[in-house]
N, C-alpha and C positions, 0 to 999 in steps of 0.2 A: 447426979449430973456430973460428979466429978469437979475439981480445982478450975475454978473461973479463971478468964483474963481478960484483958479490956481491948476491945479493936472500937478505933476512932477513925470518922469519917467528919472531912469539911464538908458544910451545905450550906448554900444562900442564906442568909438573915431571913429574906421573904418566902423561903421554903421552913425552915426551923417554926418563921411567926405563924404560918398558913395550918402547921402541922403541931402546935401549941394548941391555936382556936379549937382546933377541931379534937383535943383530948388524943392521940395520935400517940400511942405507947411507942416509943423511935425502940428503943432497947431489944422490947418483943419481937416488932416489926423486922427488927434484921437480925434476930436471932433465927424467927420462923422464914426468911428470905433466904439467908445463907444455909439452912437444913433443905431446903426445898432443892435449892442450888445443889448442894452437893447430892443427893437423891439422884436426881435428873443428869450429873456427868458421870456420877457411878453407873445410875443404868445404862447410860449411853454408850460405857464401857465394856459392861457384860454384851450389849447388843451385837457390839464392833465385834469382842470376841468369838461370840458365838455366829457371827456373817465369816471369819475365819475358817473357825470348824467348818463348817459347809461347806466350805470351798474343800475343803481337804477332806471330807469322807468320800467315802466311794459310795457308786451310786446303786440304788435298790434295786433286785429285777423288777420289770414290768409287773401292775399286781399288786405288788406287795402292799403298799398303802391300801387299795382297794380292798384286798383280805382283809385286813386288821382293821380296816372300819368295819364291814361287814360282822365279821368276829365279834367286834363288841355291840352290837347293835341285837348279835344274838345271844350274849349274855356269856360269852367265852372270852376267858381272859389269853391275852398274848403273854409269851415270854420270849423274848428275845435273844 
């Protein structure tokens, strides 16, 4: 996992006591929060990316998808 560090968060008394009752690992819970978190803006950033590229390729003649599914449907691989 690599050299720990500690990131602190303030929360209500009645949040803390609610999330004590209930055995509520806090530590985990925003370790597996903040992994989720950043997952979800990296992808969000590959997606933005790759909506970029598209804009900037050129476009396929007519067909062309239509071949290359059919192609592989019959068991011929495409090379591009």
């Amino acid at each position: 996992m690599g050299k720990l560090v500690t990131v602190s968060a303030k929360v209500g008394e009645e949040l803390k006591r609610r999330a004590d009752e209930l055995r509520i690992n806090i530590s985990a819970l925003v370790r597996r929060a903040l992994e989720d978190e950043i997952k979800s803006m990296e992808l969000q950033s590959v997606v933005e990316t790759l909506k970029e590229e598209i804009k900037t390729a050129p476009e396929l003649p007519e067909g062309t998808i239509v071949s290359i599914i059919r192609g592989i449907r019959e068991g011929r691989t495409f090379v591009g």
